[in-house]
CHARMM internal coordinates of N, CA and C (Angstrom, degrees):
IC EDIT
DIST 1 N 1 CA 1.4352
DIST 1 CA 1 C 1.5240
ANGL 1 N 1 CA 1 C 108.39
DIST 1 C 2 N 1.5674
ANGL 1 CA 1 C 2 N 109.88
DIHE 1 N 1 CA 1 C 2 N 113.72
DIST 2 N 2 CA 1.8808
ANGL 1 C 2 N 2 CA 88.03
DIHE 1 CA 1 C 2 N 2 CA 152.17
DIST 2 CA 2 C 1.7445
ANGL 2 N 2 CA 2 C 107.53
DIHE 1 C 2 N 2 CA 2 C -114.37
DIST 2 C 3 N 1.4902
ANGL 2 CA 2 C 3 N 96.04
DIHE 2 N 2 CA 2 C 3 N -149.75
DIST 3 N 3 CA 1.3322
ANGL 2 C 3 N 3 CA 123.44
DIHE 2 CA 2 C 3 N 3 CA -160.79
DIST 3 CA 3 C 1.3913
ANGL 3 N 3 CA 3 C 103.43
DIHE 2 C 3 N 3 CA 3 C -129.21
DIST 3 C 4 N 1.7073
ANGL 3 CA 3 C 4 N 111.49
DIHE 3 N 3 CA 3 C 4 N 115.04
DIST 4 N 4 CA 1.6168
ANGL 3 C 4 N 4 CA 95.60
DIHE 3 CA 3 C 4 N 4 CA -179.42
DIST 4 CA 4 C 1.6772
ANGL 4 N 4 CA 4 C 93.23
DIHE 3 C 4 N 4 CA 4 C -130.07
DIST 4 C 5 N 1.1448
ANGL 4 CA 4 C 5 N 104.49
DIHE 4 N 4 CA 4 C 5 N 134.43
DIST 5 N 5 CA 1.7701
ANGL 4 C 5 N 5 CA 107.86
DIHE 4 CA 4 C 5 N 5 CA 170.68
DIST 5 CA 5 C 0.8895
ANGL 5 N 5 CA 5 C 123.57
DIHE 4 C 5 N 5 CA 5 C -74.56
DIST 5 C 6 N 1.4570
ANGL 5 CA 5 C 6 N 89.43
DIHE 5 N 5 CA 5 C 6 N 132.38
DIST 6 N 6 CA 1.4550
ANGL 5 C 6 N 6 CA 103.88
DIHE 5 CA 5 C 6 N 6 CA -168.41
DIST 6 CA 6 C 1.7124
ANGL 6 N 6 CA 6 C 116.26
DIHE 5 C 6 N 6 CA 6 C -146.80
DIST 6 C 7 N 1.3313
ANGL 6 CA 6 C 7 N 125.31
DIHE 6 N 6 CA 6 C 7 N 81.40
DIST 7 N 7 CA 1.7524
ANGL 6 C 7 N 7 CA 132.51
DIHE 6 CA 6 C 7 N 7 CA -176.38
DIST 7 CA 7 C 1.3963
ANGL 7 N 7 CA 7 C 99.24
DIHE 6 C 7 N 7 CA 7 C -40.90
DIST 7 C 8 N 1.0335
ANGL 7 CA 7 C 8 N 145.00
DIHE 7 N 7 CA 7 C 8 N -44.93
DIST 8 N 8 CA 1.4883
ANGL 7 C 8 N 8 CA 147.10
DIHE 7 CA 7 C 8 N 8 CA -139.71
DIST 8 CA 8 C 1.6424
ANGL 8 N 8 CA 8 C 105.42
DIHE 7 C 8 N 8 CA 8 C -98.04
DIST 8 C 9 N 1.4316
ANGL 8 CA 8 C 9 N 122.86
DIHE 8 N 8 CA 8 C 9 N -35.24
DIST 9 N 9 CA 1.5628
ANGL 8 C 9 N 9 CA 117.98
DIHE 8 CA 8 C 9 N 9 CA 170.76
DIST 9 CA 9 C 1.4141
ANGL 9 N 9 CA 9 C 107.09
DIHE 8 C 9 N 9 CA 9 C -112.56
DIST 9 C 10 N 1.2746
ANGL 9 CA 9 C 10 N 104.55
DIHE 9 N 9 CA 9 C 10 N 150.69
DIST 10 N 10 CA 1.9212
ANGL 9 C 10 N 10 CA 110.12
DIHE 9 CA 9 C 10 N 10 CA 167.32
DIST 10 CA 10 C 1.2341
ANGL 10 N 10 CA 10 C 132.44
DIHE 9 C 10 N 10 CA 10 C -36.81
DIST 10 C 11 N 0.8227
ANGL 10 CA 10 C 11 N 116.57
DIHE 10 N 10 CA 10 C 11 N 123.31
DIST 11 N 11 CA 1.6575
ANGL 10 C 11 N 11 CA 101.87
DIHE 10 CA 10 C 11 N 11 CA 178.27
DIST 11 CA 11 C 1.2519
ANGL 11 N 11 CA 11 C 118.74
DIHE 10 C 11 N 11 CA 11 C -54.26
DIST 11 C 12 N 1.2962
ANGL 11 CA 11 C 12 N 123.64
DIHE 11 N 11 CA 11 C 12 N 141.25
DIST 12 N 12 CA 1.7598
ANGL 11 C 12 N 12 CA 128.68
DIHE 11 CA 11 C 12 N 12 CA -175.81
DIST 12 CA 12 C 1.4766
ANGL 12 N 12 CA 12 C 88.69
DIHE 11 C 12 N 12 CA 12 C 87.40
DIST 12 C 13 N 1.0820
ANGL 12 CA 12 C 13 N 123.02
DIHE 12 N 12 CA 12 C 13 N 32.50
DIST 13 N 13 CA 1.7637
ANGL 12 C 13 N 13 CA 101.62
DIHE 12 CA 12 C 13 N 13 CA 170.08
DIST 13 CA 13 C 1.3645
ANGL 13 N 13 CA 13 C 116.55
DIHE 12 C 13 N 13 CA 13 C -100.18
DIST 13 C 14 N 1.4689
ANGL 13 CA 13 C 14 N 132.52
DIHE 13 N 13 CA 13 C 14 N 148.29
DIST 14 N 14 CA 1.2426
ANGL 13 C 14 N 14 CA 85.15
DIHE 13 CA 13 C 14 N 14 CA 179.61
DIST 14 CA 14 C 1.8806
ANGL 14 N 14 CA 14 C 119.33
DIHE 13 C 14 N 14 CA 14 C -130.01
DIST 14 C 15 N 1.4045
ANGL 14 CA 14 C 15 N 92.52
DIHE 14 N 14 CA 14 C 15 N 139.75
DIST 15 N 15 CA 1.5970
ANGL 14 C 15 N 15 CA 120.81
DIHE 14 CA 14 C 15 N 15 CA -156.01
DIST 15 CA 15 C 1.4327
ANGL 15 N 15 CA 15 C 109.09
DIHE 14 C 15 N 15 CA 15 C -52.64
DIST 15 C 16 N 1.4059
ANGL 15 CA 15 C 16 N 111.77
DIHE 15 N 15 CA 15 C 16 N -61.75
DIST 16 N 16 CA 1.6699
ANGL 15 C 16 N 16 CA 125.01
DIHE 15 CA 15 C 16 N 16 CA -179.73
DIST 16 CA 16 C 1.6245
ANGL 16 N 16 CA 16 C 118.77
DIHE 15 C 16 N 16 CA 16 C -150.49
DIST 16 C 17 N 1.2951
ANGL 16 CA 16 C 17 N 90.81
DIHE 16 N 16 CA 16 C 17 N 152.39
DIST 17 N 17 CA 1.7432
ANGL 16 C 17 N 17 CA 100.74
DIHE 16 CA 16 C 17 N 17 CA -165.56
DIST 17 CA 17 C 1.7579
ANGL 17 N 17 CA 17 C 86.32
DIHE 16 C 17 N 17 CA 17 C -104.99
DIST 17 C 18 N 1.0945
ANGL 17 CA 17 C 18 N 88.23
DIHE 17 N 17 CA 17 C 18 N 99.61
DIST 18 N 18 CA 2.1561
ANGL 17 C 18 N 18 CA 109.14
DIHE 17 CA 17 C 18 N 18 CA 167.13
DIST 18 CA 18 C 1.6280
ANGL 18 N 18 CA 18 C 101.06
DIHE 17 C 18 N 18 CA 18 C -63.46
DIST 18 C 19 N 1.1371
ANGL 18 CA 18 C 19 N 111.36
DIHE 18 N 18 CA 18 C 19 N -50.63
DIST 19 N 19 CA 1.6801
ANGL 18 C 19 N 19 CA 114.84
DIHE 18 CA 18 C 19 N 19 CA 175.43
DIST 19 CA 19 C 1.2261
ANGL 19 N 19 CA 19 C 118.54
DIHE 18 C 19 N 19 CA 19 C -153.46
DIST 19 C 20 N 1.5326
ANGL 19 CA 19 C 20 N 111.23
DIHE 19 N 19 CA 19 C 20 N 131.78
DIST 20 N 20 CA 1.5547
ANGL 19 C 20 N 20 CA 130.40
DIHE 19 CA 19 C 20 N 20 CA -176.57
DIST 20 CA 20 C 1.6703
ANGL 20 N 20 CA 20 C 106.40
DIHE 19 C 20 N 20 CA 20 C -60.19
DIST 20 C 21 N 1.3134
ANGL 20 CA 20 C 21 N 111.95
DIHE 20 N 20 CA 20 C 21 N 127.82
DIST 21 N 21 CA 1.5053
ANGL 20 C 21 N 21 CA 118.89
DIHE 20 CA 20 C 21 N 21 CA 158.32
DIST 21 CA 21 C 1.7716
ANGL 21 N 21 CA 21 C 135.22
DIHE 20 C 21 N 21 CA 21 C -89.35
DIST 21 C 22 N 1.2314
ANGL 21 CA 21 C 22 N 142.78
DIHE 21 N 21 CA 21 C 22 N 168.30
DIST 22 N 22 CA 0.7983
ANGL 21 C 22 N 22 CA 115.18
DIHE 21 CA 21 C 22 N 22 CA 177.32
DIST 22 CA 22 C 2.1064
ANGL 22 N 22 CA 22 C 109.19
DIHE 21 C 22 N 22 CA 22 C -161.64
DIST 22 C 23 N 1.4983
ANGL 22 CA 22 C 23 N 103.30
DIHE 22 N 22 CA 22 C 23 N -171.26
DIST 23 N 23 CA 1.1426
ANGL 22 C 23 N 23 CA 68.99
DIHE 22 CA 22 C 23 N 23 CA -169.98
DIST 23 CA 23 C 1.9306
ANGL 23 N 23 CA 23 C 86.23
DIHE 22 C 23 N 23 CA 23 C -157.56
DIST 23 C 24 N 1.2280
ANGL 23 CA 23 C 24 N 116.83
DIHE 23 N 23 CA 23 C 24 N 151.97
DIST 24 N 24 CA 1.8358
ANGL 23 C 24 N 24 CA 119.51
DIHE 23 CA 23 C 24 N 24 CA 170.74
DIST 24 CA 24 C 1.5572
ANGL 24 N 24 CA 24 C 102.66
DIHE 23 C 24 N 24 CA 24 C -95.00
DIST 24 C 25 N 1.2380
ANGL 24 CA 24 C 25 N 97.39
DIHE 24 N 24 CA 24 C 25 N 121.73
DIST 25 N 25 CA 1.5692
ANGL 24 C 25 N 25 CA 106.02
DIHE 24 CA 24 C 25 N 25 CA 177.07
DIST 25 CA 25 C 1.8012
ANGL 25 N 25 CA 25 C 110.68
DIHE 24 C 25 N 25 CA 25 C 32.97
DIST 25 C 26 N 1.1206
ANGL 25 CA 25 C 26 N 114.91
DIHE 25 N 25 CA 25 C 26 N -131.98
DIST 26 N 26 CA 1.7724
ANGL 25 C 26 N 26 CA 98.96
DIHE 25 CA 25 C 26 N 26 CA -177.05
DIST 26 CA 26 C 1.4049
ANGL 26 N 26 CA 26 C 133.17
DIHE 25 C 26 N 26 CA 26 C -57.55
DIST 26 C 27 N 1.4146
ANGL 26 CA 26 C 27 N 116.14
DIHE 26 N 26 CA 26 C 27 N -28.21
DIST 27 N 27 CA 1.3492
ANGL 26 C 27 N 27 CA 147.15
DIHE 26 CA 26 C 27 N 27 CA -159.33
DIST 27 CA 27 C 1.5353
ANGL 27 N 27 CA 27 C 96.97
DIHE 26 C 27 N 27 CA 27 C -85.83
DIST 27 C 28 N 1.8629
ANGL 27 CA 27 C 28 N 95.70
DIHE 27 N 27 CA 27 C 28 N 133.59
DIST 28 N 28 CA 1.1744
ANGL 27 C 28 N 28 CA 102.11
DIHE 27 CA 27 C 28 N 28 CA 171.90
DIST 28 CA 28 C 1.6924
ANGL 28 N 28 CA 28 C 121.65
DIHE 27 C 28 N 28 CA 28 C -104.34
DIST 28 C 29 N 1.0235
ANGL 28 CA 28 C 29 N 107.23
DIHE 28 N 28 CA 28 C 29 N 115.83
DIST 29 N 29 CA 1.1756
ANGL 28 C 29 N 29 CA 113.58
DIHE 28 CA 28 C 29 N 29 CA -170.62
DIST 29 CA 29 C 1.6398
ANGL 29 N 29 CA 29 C 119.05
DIHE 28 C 29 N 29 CA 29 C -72.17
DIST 29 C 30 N 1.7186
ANGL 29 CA 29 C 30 N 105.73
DIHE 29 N 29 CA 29 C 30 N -58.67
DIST 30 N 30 CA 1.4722
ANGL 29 C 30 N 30 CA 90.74
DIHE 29 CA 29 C 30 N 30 CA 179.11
DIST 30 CA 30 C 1.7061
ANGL 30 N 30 CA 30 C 84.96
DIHE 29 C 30 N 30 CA 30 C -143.56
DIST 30 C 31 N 1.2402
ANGL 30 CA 30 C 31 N 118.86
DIHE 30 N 30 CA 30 C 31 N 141.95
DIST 31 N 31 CA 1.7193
ANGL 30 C 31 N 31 CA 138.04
DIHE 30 CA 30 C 31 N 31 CA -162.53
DIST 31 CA 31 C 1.9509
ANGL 31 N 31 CA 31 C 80.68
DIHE 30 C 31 N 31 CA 31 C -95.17
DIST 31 C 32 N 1.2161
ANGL 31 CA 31 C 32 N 83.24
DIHE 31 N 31 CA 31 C 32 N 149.20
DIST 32 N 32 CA 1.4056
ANGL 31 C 32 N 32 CA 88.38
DIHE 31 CA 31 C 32 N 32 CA 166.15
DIST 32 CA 32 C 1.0953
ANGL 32 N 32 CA 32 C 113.74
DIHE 31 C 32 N 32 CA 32 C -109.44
DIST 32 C 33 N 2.0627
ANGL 32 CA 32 C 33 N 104.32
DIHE 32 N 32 CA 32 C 33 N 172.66
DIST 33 N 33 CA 1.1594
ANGL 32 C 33 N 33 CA 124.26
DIHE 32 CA 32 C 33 N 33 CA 171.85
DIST 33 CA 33 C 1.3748
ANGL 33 N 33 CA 33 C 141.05
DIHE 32 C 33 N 33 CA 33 C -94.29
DIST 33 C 34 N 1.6250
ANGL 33 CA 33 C 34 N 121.85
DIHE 33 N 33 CA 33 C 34 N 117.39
DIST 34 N 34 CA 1.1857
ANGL 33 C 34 N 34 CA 98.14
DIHE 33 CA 33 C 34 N 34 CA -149.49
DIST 34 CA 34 C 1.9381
ANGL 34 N 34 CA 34 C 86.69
DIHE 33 C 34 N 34 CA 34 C -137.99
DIST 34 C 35 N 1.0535
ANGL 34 CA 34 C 35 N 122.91
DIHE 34 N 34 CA 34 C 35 N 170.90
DIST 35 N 35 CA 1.5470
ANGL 34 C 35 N 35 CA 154.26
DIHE 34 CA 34 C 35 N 35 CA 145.39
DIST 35 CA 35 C 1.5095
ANGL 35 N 35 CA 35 C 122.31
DIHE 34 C 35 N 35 CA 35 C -79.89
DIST 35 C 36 N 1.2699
ANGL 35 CA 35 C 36 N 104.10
DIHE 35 N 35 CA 35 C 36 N 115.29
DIST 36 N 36 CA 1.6397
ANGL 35 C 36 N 36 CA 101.83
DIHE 35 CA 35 C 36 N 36 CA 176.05
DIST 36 CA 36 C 1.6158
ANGL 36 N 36 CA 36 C 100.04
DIHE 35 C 36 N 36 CA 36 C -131.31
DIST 36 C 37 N 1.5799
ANGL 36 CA 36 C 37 N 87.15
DIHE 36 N 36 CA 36 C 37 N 174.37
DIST 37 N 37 CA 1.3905
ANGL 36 C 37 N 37 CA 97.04
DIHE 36 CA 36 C 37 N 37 CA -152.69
DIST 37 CA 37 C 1.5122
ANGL 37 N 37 CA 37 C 103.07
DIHE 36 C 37 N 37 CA 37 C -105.81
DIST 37 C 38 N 1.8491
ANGL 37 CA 37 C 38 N 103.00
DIHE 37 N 37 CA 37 C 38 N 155.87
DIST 38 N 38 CA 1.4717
ANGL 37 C 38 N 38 CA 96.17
DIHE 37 CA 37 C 38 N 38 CA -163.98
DIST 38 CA 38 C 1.6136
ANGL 38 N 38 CA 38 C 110.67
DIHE 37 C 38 N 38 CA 38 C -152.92
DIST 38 C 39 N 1.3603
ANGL 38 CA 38 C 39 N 145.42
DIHE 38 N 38 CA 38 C 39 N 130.32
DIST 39 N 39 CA 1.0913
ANGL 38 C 39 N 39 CA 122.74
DIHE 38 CA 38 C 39 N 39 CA -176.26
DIST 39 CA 39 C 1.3729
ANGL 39 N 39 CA 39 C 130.88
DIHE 38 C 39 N 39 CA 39 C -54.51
DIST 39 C 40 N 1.4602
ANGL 39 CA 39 C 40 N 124.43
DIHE 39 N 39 CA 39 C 40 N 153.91
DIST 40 N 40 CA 0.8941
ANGL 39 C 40 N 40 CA 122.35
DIHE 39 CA 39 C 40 N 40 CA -172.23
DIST 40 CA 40 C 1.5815
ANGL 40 N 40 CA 40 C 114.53
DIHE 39 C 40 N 40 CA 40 C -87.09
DIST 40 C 41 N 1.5046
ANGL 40 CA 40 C 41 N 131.78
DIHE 40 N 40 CA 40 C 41 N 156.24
DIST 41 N 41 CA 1.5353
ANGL 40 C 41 N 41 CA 133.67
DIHE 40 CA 40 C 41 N 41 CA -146.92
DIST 41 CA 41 C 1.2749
ANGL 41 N 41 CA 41 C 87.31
DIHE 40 C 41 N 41 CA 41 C -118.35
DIST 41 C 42 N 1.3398
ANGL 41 CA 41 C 42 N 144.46
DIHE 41 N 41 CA 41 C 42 N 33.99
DIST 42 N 42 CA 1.5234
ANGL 41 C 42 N 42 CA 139.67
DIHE 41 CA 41 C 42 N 42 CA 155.51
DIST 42 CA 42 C 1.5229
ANGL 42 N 42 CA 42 C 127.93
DIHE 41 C 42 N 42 CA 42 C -57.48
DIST 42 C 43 N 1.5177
ANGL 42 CA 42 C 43 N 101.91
DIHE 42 N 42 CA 42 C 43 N -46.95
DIST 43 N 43 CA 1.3615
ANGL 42 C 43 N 43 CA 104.00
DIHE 42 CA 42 C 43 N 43 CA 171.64
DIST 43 CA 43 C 1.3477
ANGL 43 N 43 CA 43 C 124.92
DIHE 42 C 43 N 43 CA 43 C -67.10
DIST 43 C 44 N 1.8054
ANGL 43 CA 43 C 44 N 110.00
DIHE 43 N 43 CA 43 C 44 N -29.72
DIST 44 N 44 CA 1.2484
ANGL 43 C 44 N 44 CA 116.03
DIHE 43 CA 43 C 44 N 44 CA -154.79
DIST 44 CA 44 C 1.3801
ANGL 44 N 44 CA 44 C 111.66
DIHE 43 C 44 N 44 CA 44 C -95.92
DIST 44 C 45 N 1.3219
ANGL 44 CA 44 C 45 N 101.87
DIHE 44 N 44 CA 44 C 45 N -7.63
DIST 45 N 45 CA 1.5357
ANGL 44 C 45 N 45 CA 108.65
DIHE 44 CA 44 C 45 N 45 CA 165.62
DIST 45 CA 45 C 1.1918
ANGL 45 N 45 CA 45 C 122.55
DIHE 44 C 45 N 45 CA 45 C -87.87
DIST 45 C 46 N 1.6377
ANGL 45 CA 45 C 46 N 117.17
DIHE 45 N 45 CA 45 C 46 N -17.09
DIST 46 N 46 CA 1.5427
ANGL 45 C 46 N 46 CA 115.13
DIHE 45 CA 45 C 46 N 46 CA 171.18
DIST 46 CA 46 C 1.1864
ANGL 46 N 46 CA 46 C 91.15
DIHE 45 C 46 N 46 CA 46 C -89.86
DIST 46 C 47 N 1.3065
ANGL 46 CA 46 C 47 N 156.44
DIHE 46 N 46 CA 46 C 47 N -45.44
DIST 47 N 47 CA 0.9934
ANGL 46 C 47 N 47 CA 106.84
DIHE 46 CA 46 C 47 N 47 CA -159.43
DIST 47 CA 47 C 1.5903
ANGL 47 N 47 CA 47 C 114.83
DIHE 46 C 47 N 47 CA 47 C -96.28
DIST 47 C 48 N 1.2522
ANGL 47 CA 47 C 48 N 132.35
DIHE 47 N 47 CA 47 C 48 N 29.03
DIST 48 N 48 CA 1.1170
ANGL 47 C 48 N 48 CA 128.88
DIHE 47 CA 47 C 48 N 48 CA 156.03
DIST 48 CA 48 C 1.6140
ANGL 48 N 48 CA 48 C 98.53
DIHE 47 C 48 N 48 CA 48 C -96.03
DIST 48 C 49 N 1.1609
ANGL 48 CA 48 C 49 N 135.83
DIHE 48 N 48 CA 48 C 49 N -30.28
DIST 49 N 49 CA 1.1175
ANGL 48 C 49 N 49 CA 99.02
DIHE 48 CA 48 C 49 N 49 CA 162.68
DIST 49 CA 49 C 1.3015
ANGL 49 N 49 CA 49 C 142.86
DIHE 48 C 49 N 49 CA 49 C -60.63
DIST 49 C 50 N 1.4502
ANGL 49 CA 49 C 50 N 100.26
DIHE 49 N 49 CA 49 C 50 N -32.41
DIST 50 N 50 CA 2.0900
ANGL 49 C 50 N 50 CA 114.43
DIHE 49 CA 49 C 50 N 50 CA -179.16
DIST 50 CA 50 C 2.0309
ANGL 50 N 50 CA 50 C 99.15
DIHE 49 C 50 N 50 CA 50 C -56.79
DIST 50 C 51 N 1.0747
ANGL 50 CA 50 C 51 N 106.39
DIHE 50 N 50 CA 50 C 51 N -27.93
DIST 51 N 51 CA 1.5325
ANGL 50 C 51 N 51 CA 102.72
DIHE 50 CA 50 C 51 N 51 CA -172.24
DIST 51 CA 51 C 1.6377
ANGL 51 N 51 CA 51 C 120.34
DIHE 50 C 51 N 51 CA 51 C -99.19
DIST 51 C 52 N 1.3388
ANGL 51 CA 51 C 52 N 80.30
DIHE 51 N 51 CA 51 C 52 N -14.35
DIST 52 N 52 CA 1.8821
ANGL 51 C 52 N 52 CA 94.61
DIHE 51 CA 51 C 52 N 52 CA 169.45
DIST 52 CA 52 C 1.7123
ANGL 52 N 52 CA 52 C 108.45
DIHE 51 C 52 N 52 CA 52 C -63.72
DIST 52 C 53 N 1.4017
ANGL 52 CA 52 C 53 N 101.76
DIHE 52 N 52 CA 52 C 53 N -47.10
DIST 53 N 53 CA 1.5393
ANGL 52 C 53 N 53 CA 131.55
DIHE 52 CA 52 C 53 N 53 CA -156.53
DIST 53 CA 53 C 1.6554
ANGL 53 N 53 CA 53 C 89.71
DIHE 52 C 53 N 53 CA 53 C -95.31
DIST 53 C 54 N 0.9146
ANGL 53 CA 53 C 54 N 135.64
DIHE 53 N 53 CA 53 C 54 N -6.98
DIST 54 N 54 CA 1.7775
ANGL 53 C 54 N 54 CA 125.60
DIHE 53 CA 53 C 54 N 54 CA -172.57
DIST 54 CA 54 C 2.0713
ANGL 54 N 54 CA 54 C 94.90
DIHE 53 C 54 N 54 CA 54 C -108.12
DIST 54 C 55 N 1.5665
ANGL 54 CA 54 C 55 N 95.95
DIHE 54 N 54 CA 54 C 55 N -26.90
DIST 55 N 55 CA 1.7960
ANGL 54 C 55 N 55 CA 88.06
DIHE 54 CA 54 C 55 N 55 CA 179.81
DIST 55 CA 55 C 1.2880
ANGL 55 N 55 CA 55 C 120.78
DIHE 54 C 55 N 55 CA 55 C -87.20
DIST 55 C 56 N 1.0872
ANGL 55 CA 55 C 56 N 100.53
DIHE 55 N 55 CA 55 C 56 N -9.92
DIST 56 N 56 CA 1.7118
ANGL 55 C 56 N 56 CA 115.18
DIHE 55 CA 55 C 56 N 56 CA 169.22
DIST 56 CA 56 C 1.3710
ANGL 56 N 56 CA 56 C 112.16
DIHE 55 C 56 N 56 CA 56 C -67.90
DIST 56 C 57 N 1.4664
ANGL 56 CA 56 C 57 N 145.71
DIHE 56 N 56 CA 56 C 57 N -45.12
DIST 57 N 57 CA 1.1357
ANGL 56 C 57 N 57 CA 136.22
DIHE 56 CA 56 C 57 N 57 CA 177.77
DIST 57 CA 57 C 1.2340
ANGL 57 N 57 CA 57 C 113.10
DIHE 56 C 57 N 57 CA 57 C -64.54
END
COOR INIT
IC SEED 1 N 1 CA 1 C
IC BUILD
């Protein structure tokens, strides 16, 4: 599984199936692989930086 950013769907959504899973009658055989979606850390890095840089003075 990864995590690909993405502003436009929910986070935990999920984006693309990297590999099909499957399963015999109830039993799961192999879980698939998938990409879900996740916000992106743009903001949250400025603003830990602006406050990194504001405790310093």
């Amino acid at each position: 599984m990864i995590e690909i950013e993405d502003d436009q769907k929910e986070p935990g959504t999920i984006v693309q199936e990297i590999q099909k899973g499957f399963t015999i009658k109830d039993r799961l055989l192999r879980p698939a692989l998938v990409g879900v979606a996740k916000k992106s850390e743009k903001k949250v890095e400025k603003n830990e930086e602006n406050k990194e840089n504001s405790g310093d003075k």
